[in-house]
ZAMARGU-4260 file (C-alpha; in steps of 0.2 Angstrom, whole numbers, plus 5000, padded with zeros to 4 digits):
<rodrens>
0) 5569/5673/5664 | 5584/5666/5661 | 5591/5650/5672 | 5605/5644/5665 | 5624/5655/5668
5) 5625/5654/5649 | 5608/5659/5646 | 5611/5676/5661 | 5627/5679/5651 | 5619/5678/5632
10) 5605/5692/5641 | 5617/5703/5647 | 5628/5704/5630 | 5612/5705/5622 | 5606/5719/5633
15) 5624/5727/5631 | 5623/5727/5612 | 5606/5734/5611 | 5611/5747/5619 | 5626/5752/5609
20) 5617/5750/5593 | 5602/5761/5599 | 5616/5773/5600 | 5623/5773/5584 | 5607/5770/5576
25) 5605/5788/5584 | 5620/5797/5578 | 5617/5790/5561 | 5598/5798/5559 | 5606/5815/5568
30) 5620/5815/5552 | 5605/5810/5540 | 5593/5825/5550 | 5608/5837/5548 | 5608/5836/5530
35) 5589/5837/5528 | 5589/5851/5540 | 5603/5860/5528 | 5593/5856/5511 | 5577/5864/5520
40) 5586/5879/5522 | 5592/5880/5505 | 5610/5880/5508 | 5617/5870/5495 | 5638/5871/5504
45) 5632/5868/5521 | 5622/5851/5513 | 5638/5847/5502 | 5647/5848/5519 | 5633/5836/5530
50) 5631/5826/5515 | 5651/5821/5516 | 5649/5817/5534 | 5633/5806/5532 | 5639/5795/5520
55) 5653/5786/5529 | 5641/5785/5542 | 5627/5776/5533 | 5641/5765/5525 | 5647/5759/5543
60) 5633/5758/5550 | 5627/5745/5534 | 5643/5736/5535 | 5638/5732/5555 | 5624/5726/5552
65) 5611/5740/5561 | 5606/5746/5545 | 5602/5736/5529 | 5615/5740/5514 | 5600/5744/5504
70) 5594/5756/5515 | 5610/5766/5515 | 5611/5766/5497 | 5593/5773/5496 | 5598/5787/5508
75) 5613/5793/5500 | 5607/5791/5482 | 5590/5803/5488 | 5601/5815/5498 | 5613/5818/5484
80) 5599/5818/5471 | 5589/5831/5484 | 5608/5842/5484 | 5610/5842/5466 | 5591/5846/5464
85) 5595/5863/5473
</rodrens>
């Protein structure tokens, strides 16, 4: 445990921070399962739409840092090649 008051304070920020990026980390998968979810179904506009909303996601959530840039471009190149597949 920690012992030090900057070491108590470095847990609590750490523990603050975890926590807010567990959260986006969720809304980011939700906006990706939304667009999975639309393409399973076929629906080529409602994907279009999610598809729109997930990629300025992805982006922000690789320019902070939770996800790597990589990973965000692997996303949106497979969903917008999974879209123009329909």
């Amino acid at each position: 445990m920690a012992n030090t008051a900057q070491a108590k304070k470095r847990a609590r920020q750490a523990e603050v921070r975890r926590s807010r990026n567990v959260g986006q980390r969720s809304s980011l998968r939700t906006a990706v399962k939304k667009v999975v979810n639309a393409l399973a179904s076929k629906d080529k506009s409602q994907a279009e739409a999610a598809y729109k909303i997930a990629v300025p996601a992805l982006d922000k959530m690789a320019r902070k840092g939770i996800i790597n840039k990589s990973k965000a471009a692997r996303h949106k190149s497979r969903l917008n090649a999974h879209i123009k597949a329909l």
